[in-house]
N, C-alpha and C positions, 0 to 999 in steps of 0.2 A: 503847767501840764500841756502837753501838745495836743495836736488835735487828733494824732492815732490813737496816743492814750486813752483818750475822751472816748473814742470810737471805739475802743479795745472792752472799757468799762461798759459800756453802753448796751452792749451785742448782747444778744439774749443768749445762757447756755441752753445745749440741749437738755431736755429734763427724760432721765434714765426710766425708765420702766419700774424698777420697781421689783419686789419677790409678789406682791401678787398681781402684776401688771403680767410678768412670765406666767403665772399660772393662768392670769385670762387667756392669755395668746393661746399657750400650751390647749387649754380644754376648748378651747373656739377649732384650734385647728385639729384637735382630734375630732369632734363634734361635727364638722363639716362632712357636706358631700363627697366631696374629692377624696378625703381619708376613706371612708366608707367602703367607696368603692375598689382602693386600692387596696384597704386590707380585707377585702370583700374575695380579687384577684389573689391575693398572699393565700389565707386561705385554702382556696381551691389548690393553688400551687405548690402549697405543703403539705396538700393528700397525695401529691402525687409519686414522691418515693414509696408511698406504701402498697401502690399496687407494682411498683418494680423491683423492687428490694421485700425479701421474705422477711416475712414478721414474723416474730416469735409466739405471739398469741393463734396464729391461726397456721403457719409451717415452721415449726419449730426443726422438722428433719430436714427440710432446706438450710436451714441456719448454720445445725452441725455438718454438713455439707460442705457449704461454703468456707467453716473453719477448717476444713479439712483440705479443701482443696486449694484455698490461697487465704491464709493465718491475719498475714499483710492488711489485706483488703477489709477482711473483715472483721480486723478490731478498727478500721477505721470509722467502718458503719456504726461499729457499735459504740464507738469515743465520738460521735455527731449524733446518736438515737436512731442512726436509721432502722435498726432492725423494730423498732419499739415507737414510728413513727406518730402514732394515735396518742402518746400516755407520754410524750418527749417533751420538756421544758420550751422549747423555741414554740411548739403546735401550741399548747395552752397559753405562751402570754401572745398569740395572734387571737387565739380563739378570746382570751379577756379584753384586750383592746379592741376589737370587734362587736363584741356585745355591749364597752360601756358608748362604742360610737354609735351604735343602733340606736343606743337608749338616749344618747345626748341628739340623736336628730329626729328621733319622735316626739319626743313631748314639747318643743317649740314649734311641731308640723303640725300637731293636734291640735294646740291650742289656737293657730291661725286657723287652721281648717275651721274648726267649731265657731269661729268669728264670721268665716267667711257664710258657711251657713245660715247665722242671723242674718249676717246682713243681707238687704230686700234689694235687686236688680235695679241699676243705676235711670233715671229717669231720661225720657229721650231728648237725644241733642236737638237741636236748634232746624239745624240743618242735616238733613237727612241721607242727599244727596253726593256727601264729602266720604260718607263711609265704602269702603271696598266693594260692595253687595247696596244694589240700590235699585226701586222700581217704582213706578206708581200705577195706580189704578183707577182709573173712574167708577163712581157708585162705592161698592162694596160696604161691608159691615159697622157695623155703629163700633164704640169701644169696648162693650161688653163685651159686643157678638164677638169679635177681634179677641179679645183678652180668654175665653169659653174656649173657640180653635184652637189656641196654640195649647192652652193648658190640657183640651184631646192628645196635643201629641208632645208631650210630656215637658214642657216647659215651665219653669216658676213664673208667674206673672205677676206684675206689678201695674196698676192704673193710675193716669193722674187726669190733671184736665184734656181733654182731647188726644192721649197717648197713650200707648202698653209700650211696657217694658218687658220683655221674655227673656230668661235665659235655660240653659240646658247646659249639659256634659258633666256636674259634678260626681259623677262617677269619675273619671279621671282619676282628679283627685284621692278620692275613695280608695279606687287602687292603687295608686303611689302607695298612701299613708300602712294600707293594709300588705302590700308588699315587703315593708320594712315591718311592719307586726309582727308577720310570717315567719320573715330570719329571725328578728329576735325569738321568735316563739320556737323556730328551729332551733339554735343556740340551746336555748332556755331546755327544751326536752333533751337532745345529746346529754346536755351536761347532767339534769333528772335520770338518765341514764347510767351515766358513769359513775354517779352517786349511792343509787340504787340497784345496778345489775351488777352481772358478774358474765367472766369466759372464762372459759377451762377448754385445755387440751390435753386427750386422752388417745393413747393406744391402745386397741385390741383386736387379739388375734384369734382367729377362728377355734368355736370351742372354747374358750371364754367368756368372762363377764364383764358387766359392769353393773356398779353400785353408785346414784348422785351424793356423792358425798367428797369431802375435801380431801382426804387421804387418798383418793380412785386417781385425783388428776396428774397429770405429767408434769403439768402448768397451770397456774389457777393465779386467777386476775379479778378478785372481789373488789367492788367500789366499795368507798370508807364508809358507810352506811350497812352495809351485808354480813350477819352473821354466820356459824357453820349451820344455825338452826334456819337460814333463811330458805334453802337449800328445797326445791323440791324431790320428795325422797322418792323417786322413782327408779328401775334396775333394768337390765336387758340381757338375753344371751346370743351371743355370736354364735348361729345353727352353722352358718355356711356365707363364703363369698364368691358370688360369681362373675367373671368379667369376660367379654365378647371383644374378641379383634377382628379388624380385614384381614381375610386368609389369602387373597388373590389380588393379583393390579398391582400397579404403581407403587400404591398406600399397602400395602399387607405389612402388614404389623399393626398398623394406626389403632388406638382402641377406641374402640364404638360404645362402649358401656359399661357401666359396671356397678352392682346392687349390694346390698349386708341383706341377710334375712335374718330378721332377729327375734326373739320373744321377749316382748313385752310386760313387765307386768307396774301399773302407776302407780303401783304405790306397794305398801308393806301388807303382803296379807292376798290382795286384790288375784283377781286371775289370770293368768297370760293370754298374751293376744300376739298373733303373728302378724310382723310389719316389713313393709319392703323399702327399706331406707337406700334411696337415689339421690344422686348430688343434683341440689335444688330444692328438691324434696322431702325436707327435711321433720324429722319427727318431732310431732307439737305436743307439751303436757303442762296444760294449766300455764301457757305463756311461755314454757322454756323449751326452746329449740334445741334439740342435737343434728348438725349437720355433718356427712358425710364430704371428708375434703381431700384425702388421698387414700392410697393403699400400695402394697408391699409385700414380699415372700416372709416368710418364718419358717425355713427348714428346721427340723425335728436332729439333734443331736443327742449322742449319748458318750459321755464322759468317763473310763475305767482309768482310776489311779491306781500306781505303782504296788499296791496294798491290793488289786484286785476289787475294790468295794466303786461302786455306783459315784462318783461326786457330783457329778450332773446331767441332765436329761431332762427336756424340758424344746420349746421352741425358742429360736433367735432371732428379733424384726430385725433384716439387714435394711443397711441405708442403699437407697438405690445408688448407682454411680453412673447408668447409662440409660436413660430415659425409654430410648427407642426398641432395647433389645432386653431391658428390664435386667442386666446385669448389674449384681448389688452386695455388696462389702458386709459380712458379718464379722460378729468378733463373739466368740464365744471364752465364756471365764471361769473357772475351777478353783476357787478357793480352798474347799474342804480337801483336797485332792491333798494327798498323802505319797510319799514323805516330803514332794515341794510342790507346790500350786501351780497349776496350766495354766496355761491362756493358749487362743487359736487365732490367728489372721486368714480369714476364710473369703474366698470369692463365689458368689452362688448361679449359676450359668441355667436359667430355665430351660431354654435348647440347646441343651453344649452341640457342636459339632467341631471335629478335626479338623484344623487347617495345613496346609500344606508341609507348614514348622514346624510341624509337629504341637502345637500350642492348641487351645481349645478356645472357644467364643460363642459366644449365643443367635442362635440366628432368628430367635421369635420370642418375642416377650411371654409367650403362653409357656406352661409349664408343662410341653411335650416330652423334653428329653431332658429332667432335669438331673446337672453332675455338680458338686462344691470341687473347686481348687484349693490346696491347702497352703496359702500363700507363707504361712512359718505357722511355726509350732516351739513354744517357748518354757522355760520353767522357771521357777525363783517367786520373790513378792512381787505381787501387781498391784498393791496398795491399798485393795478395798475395803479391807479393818482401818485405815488410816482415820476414820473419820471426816475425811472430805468428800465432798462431791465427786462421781464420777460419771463420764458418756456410758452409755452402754454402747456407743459404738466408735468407742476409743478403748485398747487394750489396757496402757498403763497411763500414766504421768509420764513425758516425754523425761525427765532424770530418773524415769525409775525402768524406761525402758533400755536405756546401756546397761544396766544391771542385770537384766533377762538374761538365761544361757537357754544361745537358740539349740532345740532339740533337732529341728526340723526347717529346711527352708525350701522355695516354692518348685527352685529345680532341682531337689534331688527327689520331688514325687511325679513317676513318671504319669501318669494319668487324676484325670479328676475320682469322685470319688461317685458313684452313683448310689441309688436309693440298696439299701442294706450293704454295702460295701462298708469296708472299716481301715484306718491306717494305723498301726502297729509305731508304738513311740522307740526309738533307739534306747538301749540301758534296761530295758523294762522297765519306765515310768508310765505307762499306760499307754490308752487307746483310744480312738477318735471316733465312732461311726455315727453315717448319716442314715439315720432312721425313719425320715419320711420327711412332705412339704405341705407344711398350711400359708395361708395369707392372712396378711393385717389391715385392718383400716386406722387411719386418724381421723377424730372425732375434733367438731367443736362444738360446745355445748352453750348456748348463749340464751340470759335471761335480761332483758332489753325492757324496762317499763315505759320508758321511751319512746319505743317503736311506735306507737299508733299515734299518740302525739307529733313525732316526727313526720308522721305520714299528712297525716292531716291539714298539720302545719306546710309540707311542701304541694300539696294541691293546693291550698289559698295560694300560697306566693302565685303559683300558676296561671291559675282564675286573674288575679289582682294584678300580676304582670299584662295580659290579655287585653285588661278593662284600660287597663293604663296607657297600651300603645294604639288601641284601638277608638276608643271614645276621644271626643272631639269637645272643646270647648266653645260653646258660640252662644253669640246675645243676636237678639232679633228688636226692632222697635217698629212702634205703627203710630203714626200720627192722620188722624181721620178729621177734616175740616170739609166745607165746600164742596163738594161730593167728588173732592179727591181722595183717596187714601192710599201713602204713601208707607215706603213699606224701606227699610235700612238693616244691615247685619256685618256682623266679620266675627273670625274667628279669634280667640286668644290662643289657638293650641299652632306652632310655628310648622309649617307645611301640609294645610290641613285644607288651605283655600278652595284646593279642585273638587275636593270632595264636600265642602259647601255650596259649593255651588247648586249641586242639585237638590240639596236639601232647601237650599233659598228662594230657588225655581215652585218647587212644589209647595213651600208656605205662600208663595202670591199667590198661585193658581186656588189654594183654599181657601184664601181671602179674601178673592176676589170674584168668586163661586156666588152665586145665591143662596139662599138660606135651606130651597128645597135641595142642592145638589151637595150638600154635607152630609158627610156619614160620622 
């Protein structure tokens, strides 16, 4: 045998890790600081679609919006969760690896901490002289008197033969450990939240009601824990909505405000009570919020099919389309309509005015001069017996709208329609008029057990962050002989030296005081 051979045999192999050598690595390295904090940043950074992308739980008429105005874009939002960012798979397994790293870096921080507390402040060195912070003093205090001072100004002391030992700052500490409490305890309520509340989003238009019950909602987002019985049974009525614009300047249009006045009543039975529900402001009952989050026209239509008989009349929430001039898309639908079903493609113009083209446009989102455009006018099935889902502010099924035989399209009505005005269908299959304008609110209704917990929990992190960058770690030693008494200190806490100093300054000067000039 050679002597590579020799040498080949000889060589230690490397020895593999192992299936639970990975899972150490793995649970050390979730456990750690560094992970913590980065999934601490993940996180925060995965709320962040939610306030830029509409959610469906809280604007669901942005949503159909968006579908409407680019299909593309927003199935892509919705094939990532973005519309659904808070309740999306990627947000919960940040939010679970987050809470078990919280939990894997408290309880080996507690358990030292709670060590660190027994143990009694380290006995003075030798030499006193070598520490950062150094002075001596002639005369001054025995070791009692010594050890009595400092524990006045808040220090743990420790005596032995002719030395104290002091230290101070375990608050620090304190807040570190109570910092990470905090999140988890924040963690820990969201998800008691999510568990045990519920949101619903609701529409209602003026002259309406509502009822808290699961049928009322548009959208209802119960955590798995929430029955239909959990539901507080409270109602309300839509009296009137009012909303204030800038009429002059720059900004005229901008809206400055805008209220529900409702009637109250908490419960079944109970008596009404009149409330002025403002965004922010939102109406409180027995813990369940209804907030006030948009609103919307609902002009007033009335429907005469080809048979002469009523098919519909009733209000229509249009989707807004132009923010500034509150110009907004309705789609009005006739089923029962005789001998073939209507549908309308409607434009709703608050201040129509004439433009030069002859075309109409809104020039104030208030409802001064309000006209509906009749953008088509259709007949055939719109599919609403189909048994599927449909928008209320989508006409058909996109296959079932080539099928439509258009009655009416937008340029052969020469003008809009105003308030009692009516348009006369071709063939004699009916009639269109616009019979008056109310407005909508969207509603979110949210029951949160969470919430004060939540609260709570983010004032400590607060406080505990504060104590944490603020408090200072430092040990002090006095070694009293020969009627010198020397005096040593430093800090543990890394850039904290200048600001011991003065505190170092002022422990000689009380040490080396007399006995009459202590307070």
């Amino acid at each position: 045998m050679t002597v590579d051979e020799l040498r080949k045999q000889e060589a230690p192999k490397p020895a593999g890790l192992g299936a639970v050598g990975w899972l150490r690595w793995a649970w050390r390295t979730l456990t750690s600081m560094k992970t913590a904090l980065i999934l601490l940043f993940l996180f925060a950074l995965a709320s962040v679609p939610g306030s830029l992308v509409p959610q469906r739980g809280v604007e669901p008429e942005r949503v159909a919006q968006l579908y409407q105005s680019d299909p593309t874009l927003a199935e892509w939002y919705d094939r990532f969760q973005l519309f659904d960012v808070f309740s999306s798979v990627w947000f919960a397994a940040i939010y679970l690896l987050l809470f078990t790293s919280l939990i894997g870096c408290i309880i080996p921080r507690t358990t030292t901490y709670l060590r660190e507390l027994r143990r009694r402040p380290p006995a003075a060195p030798r030499n006193l002289s070598r520490l950062p912070h150094f002075s001596s003093v002639t005369g001054g205090p025995t070791v009692e008197a010594a050890a009595a001072r400092l524990r006045r100004r808040g220090f743990r002391v420790e005596t032995g033969d002719g030395w104290v030992a002091a230290e101070k700052g375990y608050l620090r500490e304190t807040g570190n450990l109570l910092f990470h409490i905090a999140l988890l305890g924040l963690l820990v309520a969201v998800g008691f939240g999510s568990l045990y509340g519920y949101r619903g989003n609701v529409l209602v238009v003026e002259g309406d009601g509502f009822a808290n019950t699961v049928a009322a909602y548009d959208r209802y987002l119960p955590g798995s824990q929430v029955s239909a019985e959990s539901l507080e049974p409270f109602s309300f009525q839509l009296d009137r909505f009012e909303t204030t614009y800038q009429v002059e300047g720059e900004k005229r249009g901008q809206e400055l405000d805008y209220s529900a006045y409702l009637k109250v009543s908490d419960a079944p039975g109970a008596p009404e009570r009149d409330y002025e529900l403002k965004v922010n402001e939102p109406l409180e009952i027995n813990g369940t919020q209804t907030y006030l989050i948009g609103h919307g026209y609902a002009p007033e239509f009335r429907v005469t099919d080809g048979k002469g008989q009523v098919a519909f009349e009733g209000a229509v929430p249009c989707l807004i389309e132009d923010k500034v001039s509150m110009t907004s898309g309705c789609v009005v639908k006739a089923p029962d309509a005789r001998p073939a079903q209507l549908g309308f493609l409607l434009r709703f113009l608050p201040t129509s005015v004439p433009l030069t083209d002859g075309s109409h446009a809104s020039a104030f989102p208030g409802a001064l001069q309000p006209e509906v455009q009749v953008v088509g006018a259709f007949s055939g099935d719109l599919g609403v017996r189909s048994g599927q889902p449909q928008s209320v502010y989508e006409l058909a099924p996109p296959e079932l709208m080539k099928k439509l035989d258009p009655l009416v399209m937008g340029t052969s009505v020469p003008k809009p329609l105003a308030v009692g005005q009516s348009l006369d269908l071709p063939g004699g299959a009916g009639k269109l008029e616009f019979t008056g304008v109310r407005e909508w609110m969207t509603l979110q209704v949210a029951y949160d057990p969470g919430r004060l917990p939540a609260l709570l929990a983010a004032a400590v992190a607060t406080v505990s962050i504060a104590l944490s960058l603020t408090v200072r770690r430092r040990r002090v030693w006095v070694r009293v002989g020969d009627g010198v008494v020397e005096v040593g200190g430093l800090t543990r806490t890394e850039g904290s030296a200048a600001g011991f100093a003065e505190e170092f300054a002022d422990i000689v000067k009380v040490l080396s005081a007399g006995d009459k000039d202590v307070r």
